[in-house]
C-alpha positions as CSV (number, residue, x, y, z in Angstrom):
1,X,0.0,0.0,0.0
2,X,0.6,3.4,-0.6
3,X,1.7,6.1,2.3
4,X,2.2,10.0,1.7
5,X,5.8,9.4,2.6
6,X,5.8,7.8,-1.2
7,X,6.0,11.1,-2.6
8,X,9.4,11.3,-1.9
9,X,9.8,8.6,-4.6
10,X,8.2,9.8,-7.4
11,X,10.6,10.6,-10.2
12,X,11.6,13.8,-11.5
13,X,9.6,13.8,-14.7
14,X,6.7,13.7,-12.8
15,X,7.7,16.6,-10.6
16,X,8.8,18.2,-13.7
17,X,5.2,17.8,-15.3
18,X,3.1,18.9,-12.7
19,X,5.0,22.0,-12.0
20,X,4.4,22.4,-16.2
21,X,0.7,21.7,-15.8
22,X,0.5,24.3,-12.4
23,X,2.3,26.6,-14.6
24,X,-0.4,26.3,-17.2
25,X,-3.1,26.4,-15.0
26,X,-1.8,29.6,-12.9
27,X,-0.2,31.8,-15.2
28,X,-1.4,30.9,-18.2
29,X,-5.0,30.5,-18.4
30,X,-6.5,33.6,-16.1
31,X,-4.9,35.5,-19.2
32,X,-7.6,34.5,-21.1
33,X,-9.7,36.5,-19.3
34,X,-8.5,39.8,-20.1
35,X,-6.4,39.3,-23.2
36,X,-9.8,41.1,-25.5
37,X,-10.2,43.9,-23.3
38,X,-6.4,44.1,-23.6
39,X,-6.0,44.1,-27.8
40,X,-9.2,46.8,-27.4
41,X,-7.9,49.3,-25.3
42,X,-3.6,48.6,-25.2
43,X,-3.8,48.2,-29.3
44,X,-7.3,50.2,-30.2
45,X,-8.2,46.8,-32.2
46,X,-12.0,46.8,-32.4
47,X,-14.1,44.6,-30.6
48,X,-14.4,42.1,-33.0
49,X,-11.1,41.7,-34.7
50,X,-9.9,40.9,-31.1
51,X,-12.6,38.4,-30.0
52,X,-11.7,36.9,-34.0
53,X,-7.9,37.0,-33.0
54,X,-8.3,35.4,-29.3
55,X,-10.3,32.6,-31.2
56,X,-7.9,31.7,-33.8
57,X,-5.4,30.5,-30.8
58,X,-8.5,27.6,-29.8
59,X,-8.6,26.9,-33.6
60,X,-5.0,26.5,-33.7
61,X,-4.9,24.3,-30.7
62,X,-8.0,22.1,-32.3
63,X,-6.0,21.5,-35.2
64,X,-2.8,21.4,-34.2
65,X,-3.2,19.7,-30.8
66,X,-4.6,15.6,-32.1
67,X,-1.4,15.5,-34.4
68,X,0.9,16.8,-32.0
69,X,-0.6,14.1,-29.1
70,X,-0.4,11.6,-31.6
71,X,3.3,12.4,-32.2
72,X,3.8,12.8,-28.6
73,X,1.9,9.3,-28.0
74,X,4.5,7.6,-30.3
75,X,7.8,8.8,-29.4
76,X,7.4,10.0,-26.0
77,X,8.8,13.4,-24.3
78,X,4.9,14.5,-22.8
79,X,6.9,15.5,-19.8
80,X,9.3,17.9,-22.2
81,X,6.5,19.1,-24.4
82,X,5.0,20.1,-21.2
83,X,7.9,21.9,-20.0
84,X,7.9,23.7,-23.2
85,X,4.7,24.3,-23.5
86,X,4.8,26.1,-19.9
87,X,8.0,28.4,-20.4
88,X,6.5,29.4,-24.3
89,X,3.4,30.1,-23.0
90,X,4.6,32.6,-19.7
91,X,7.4,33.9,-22.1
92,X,4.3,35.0,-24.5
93,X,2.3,36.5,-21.9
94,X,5.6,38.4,-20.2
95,X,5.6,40.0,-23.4
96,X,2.1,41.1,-23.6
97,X,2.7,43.5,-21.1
98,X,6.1,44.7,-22.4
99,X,4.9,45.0,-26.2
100,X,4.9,49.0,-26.6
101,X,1.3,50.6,-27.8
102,X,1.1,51.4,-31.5
């Protein structure tokens, strides 16, 4: 059986993955919550062109996504895709608030 003391054993790729995955989930996602009001106001893009923009990243990721699992799936590396995935994703939204107004 099992204790909490196990933890202790668990391998670094699985620390390494769910600090990716609390990553995603912290820093990552509440962004999505603002990032419309943000290409409105920061770059005066209407409305609509920014709701259109913020939607082609989910139609990326819908198309994109099932090859790149299926890749993934074959080969291996979820817990470096992860990783990456993280530090792209924060490096991207660091530079949403550096990128200058036009």
């Amino acid at each position: 059986s099992k204790t909490f003391a196990d933890i202790a054993t668990y391998p670094v790729s699985f620390w390494l993955l769910t600090m990716a995955v609390i990553a995603q989930y912290s820093a990552i996602y509440p962004t999505f919550f603002f990032v419309s009001n943000m290409l409105t106001t920061k770059f005066a893009v209407s409305p609509i062109l920014a709701g259109s923009l913020f939607g082609l990243i989910h139609l990326t990721a819908a198309v994109l996504l099932p090859s790149i699992g299926n890749f993934v799936d074959r080969y291996g590396g979820i817990t470096k895709c992860m990783v990456l995935s993280a530090v792209i994703g924060i490096v991207v939204n660091l530079l949403w608030l550096w990128l200058p107004a036009e």
